[in-house]
N, C-alpha and C positions, 0 to 999 in steps of 0.2 A: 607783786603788782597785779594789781586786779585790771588788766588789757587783756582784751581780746586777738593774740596773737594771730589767729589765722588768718587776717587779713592783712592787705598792701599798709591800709589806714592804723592796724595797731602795732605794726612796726613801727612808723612813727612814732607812736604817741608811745612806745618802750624805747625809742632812742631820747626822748624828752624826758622820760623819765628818770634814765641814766643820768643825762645830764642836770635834773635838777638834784639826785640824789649827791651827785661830785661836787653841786656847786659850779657847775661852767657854763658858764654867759654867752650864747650864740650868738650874740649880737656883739659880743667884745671883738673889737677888730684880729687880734691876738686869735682867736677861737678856730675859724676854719684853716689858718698856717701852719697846722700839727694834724699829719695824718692820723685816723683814728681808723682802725681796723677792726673788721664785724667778721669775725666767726660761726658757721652756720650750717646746718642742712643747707640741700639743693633748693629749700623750697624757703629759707626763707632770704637767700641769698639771691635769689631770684625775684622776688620782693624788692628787697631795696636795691635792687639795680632797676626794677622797674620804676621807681621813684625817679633815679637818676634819669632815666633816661625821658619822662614826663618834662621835669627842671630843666634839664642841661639848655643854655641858652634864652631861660624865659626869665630864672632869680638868678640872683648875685649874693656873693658872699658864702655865709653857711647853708640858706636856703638853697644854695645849689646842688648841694650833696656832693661836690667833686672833691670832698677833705676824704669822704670814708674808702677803705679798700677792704675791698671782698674778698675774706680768705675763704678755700671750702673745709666742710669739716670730715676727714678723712672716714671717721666713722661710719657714715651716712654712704660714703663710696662703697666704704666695704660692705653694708646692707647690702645696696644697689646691686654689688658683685653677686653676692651669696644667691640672692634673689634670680638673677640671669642666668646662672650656673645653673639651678633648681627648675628651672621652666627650662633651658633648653635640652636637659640630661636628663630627666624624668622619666619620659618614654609613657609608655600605654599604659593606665592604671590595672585593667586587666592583661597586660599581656604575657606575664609569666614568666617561664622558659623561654616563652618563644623570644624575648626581648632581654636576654640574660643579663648586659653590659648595662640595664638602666639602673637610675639611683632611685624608681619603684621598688625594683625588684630587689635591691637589696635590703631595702627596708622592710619589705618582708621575708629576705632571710634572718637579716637581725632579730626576726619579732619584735618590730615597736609598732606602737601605732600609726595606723594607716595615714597616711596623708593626703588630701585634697590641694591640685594647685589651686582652684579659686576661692580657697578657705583654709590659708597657710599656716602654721603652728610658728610659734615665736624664730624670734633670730637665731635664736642657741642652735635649737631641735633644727633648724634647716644647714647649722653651719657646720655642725657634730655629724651629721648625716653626709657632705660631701668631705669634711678631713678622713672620718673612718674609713669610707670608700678606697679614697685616695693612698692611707696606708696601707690596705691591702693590696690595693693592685701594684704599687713600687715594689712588695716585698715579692708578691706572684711574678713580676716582670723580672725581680735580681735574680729567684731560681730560674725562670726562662737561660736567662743570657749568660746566668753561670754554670747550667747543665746537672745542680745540687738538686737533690728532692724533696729534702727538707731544710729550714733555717738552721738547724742546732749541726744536719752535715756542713753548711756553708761556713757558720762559725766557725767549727772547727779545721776547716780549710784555706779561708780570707787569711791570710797572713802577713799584708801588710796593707797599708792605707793608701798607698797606689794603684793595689788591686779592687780596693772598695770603688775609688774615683774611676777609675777605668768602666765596670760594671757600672756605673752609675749613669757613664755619660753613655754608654751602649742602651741604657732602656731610654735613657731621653731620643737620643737618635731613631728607636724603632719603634717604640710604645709611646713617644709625643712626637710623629713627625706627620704634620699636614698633609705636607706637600705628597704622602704616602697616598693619603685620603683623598687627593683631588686627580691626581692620576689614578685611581681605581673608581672614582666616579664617573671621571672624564671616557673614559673606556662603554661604560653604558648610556653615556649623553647623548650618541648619537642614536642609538634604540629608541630611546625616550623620545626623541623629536621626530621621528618617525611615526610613530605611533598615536601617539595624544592627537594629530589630527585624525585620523580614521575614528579612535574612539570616540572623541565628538561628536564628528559624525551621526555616526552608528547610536550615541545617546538621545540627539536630535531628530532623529528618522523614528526612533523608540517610544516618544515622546506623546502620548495621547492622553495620559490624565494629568490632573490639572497639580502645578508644581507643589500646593498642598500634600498631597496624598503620594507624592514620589518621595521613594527614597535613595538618596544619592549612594552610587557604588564607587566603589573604587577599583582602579582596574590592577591587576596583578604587577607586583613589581617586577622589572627586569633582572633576571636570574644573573647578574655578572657584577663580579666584585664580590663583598663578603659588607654587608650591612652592618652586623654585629660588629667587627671587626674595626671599621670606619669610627663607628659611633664611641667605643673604647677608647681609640687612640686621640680623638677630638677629649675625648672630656681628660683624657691623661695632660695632655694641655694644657684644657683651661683649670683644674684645679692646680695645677702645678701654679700657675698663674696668679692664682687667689693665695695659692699659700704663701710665696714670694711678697706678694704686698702686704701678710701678716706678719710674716719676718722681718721684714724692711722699719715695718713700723716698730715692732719690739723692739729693734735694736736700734734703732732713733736713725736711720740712717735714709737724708732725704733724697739724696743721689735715685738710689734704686727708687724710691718712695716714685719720683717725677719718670724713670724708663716704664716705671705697670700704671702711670696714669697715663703716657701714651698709649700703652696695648689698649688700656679702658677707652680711650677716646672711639677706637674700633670697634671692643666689644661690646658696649654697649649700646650702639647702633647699629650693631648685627642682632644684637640677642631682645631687641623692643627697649633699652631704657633711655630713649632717645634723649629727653629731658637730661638726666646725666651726663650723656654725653655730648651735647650742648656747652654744659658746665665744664667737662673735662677740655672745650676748644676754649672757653675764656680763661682758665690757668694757666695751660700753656702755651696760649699765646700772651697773654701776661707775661709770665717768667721771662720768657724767651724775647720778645719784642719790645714791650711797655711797661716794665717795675726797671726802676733805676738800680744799679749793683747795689745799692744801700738798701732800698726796700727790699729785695728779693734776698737779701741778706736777710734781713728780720722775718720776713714770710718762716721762709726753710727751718729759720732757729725757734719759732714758734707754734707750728703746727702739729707741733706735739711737746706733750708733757711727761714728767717724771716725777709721779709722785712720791716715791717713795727711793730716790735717790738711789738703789740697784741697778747693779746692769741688767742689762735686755728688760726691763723694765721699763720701756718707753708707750705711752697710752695716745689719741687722739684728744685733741682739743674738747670735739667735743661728745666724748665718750664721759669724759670727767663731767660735764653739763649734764649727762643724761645718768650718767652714774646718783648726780644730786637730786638730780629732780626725781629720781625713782624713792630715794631713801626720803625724801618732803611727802609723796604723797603715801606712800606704800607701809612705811613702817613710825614717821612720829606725825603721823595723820590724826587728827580730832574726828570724836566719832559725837552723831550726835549732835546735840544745841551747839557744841563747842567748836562744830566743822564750819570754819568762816576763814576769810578772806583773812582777817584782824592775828586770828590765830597764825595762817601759815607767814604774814610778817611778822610775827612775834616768831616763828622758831626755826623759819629759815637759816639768819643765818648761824643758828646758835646749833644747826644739824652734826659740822663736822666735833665739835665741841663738846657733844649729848654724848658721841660715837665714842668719844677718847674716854669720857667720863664714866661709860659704863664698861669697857675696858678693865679700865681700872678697877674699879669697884667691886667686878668680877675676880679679878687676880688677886687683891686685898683678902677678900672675904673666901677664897678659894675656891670657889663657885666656877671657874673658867671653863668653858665649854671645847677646850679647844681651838686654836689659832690657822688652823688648815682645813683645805678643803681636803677631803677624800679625794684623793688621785683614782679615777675611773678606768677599770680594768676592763681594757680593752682588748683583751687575751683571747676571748671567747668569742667577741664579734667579727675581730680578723681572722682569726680560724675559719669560720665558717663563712666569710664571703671570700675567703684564699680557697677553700675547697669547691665555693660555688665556680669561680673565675675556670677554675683547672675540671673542674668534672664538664663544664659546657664548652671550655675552650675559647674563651669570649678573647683570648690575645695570640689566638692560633687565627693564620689568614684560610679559612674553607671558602674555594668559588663557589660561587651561586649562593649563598646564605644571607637570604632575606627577612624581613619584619612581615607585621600582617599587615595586607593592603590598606586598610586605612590609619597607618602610622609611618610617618616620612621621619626619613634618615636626620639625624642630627645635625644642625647647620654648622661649618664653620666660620664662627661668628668673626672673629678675625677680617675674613676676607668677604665677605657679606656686608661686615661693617663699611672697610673699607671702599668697598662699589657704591654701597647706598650713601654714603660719605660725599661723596666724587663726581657721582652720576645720579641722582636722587630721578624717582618714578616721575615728577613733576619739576619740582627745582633741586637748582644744586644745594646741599646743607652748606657746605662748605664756604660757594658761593655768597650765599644768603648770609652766613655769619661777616664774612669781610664787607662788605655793601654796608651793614647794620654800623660794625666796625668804625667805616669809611664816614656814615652819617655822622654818629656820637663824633669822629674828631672834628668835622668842620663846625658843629653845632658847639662845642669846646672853644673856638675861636670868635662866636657870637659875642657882642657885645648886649647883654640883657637890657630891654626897652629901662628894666627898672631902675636901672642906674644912670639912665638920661633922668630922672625926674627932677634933679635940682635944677636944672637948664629950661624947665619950664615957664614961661613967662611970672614973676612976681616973686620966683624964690631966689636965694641969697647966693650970690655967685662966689661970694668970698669966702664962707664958708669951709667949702669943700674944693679939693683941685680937679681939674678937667681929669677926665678918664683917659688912660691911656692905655691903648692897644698894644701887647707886645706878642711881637711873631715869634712863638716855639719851634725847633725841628724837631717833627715828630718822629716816631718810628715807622717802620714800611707798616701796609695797613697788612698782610696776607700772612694767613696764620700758618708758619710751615710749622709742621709738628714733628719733622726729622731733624730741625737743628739744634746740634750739642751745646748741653751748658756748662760751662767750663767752670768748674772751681764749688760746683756743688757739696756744700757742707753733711758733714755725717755730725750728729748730734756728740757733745763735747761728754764722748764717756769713753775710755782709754780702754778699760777691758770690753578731698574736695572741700576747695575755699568757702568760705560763710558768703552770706550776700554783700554786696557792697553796702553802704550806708550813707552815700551821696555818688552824685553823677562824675567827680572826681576819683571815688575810690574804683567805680567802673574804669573808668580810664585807665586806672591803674592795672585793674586787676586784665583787662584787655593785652595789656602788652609784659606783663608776667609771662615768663616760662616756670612752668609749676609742676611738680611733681614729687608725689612722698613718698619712698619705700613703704610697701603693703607689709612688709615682717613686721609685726611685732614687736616690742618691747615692754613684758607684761612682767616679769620675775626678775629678780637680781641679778639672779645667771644669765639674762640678757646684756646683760651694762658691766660684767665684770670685767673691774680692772687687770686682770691674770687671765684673761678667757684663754691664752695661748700659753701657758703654765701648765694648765690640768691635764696634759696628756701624757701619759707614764711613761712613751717612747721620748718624749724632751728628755737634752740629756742636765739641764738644769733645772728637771722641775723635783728635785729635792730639799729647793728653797723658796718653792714657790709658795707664798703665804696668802692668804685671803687678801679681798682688797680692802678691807678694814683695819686692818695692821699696818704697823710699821717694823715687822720683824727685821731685825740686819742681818746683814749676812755675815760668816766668821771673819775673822780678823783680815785673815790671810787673801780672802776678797773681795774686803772694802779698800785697797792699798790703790792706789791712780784710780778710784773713781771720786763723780761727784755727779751732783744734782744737776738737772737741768735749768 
């Protein structure tokens, strides 16, 4: 479709599209009595809610937009996540040693390429970078709490699976526990407020060239508590965090999937993805308040897919979108006179078809290049951030071990979230979302001027029947985000905008909440279907196949499964 997607105006004109391509009649009375469900990033679901909420109360019928529901696209989330994680745990591009616990610093003990946060390297490189971290510091923390010095002594020690669980929940306990972090902050809080006025002060009385030519200092941090220490046990946290929502999703299971979209509602209004987490208060207050048990049924059974009928093989919605639209431009892309518009509908949809075709043709001719990816040895880069972790002691608590003055401790986005949530600098978020809430339902219960028009003097009263008003009970308007949802389904597997282009699309684009993950999506290895396959510590990634295949799995492990 040759639309101009990035605007409020070419969502429309792609949902008309849709609908001319299906053949369904907006205008058919039949047409808007069938919800129809839009899957999407944050940014474009934010779009057509900003449609809705222009409409609600001014058209009738389809022009309303109150048939479509807005699912989000979990993918996009998980960006969002990877993205938060990366800007909050990064720490000082120079600060070295001195900053051991950052996920800088281990990136250059890995040796990879350097990273810049305001010129970030694809999805992959930034998500590869917090799971590697992640597995070194679990395996640094189980020698911690098991007393072993090496892995291959613990192996041969661990000698049953209640002893593994037990050590397990001993590093979550002491190596992810907050509430650690805020009592050893809380200890130097009252220093801190003590002092920031004098240094004011003292900056202000200092103060005779002109704020050009100052350069701002930073005052020495308060020698109490263990910085490093703080900063470790937060990010043990939030990537514990991230990895849960990628397990969850693998293994199709929506339950957990909606408990880390509550955490997210928190952290990412702690961590800046405020946009997001906006989005994360209309799901679950959806789920929880205003989808009927039927729709919230189909939501959960559809916001993710399985292409390839395996277990733990469950993908996002729209990971599989992004997965196609990488293979249309990137690899049966026209080069040349031949790069048109005409072409990419000519081979759209004949992409997944080319794929099987050359499969084939390859295996036939015996040409095949192989059906897997290379499982990335990650042997070497946990070694040496397990040696970094223990030679600096980055999960040993040292009082007084501070950052350099001008890099502030790692927030706990959690609880950050939560206040700026609650008690917002100016207004309430929270607030502000119910009120808006509150609006869309009474405007719901408008009767649109345009459906008085046959009652206007000279048109035909027989015609049509009077309109009739019917009172709905709605749901409470107040979005609690701690209420359980009973009976949460686990997936059926047994084992910046363009300009407007009229003074409507401003309107539009005015009352849009907007925002796009800055990562990347540049190489395949962004969009793979197996991104959580390729790590040699899975303990099923001995079937994990490219996402271009349909490999099966042995006999003995296709028995009680099935597709999604």
């Amino acid at each position: 479709m040759e639309i101009d997607e990035n605007s409020t105006k070419g969502n429309i004109e792609v949902i008309e599209a849709i609908n001319s391509e299906l053949h369904l009649d907006p205008n058919d009375p039949n047409y808007a009595k069938y919800v129809k469900i839009i899957a999407g990033d944050q940014l474009t679901i934010a779009r057509q809610r900003s449609i809705l909420q222009v409409r609600l109360g001014h058209e009738s019928g389809a022009q309303a937009w109150k048939h479509f529901v807005l699912m989000p696209g979990l993918f996009h989330v998980k960006i969002a996540d990877c993205h938060g994680v990366l800007n909050t745990h990064f720490g000082k591009p120079n600060a070295g040693r001195r900053s051991p616990g950052s996920l800088g610093f281990h990136n250059t003990v890995m040796d990879r390429l350097p990273i810049t946060l305001t010129s970030l390297p694809p999805f992959r490189t930034c998500r590869d970078l917090i799971m590697v971290s992640l597995y070194a510091r679990v395996l640094h923390c189980l020698l911690l709490v098991s007393g072993k010095k090496t892995l291959e002594e613990y192996a041969d020690t661990c000698d049953s699976w209640d002893s593994l669980v037990n050590h397990a929940e001993q590093i979550y306990e002491k190596y992810a526990n907050a509430q650690l972090v805020q009592d050893l902050r809380d200890r130097r809080a009252p220093e801190e407020r003590r002092r920031d006025p004098e240094l004011a002060a003292q900056a202000k009385g200092k103060k005779k060239a002109s704020d050009a030519t100052l350069k701002k200092e930073h005052p020495p941090h308060v020698k109490i508590g263990d910085m490093v220490f703080e900063n470790a046990l937060l990010f043990m946290r939030d990537a514990l965090l991230t990895r849960e929502f990628s397990d969850a999703i693998k293994r199709g299971d929506s339950g957990r999937i909606v408990l880390v979209l509550k955490q997210f509602a928190f952290a990412f209004r702690g961590n800046g993805r405020t946009k997001y987490a906006h989005e994360m208060l209309h799901v679950l207050h959806n789920l929880v308040n205003v989808w009927s048990d039927e729709l919230r049924h189909v939501i959960l059974h559809n916001w993710l897919l399985n292409p390839t009928g395996k277990l733990n093989a469950f993908v996002e919605v729209d990971l599989v979108q992004e997965h196609l639209n990488l293979w249309i431009k990137k690899i049966y892309k026209a080069d040349g006179d031949a790069h048109s518009w005409d072409w990419l509908a000519l081979v759209s949809p004949c992409v997944d078809v080319l794929r099987r075709l050359a499969t084939q043709f390859n295996e036939d001719l015996g040409a095949r290049q192989g059906n897997k990816h290379t499982i990335p040895d990650l042997s070497k880069d946990i070694e040496s951030l397990m040696a970094s972790l223990r030679e600096h002691e980055v999960y040993v608590l040292k009082e007084g071990r501070v950052l350099d003055n001008d890099e502030m401790p790692a927030p706990d986005v959690l609880s950050a979230g939560a206040a700026a949530l609650t008690h917002g600098a100016v207004t309430n978020p929270l607030q502000d979302f119910n009120q808006q809430f509150d609006e869309l339902r009474r405007r719901r219960d408008l009767l649109p001027v345009s459906s008085l028009l046959q009652y206007l003097p000279g048109a035909s009263h027989s015609e049509l029947p009077a309109p009739a008003v019917e009172v709905i009970s709605r749901p409470a308007a107040s979005a609690e985000l701690f209420d359980t949802i009973s009976d949460v389904p686990m997936h059926n597997l047994d084992n910046d905008p363009t300009p407007p282009a009229s003074d409507d699309e401003e309107l539009y684009e005015d009352l849009a909440v907007v925002e796009s993950p800055t990562l990347t999506r540049l190489e395949i290895t962004d969009v793979d279907l197996d991104m959580d396959d390729d790590w040699a510590l899975d303990a099923d990634s001995e079937y994990a196949s490219d996402s271009d295949d349909d490999e099966e799995l042995p006999d003995e492990e296709q028995d009680g499964s099935e597709s999604d």
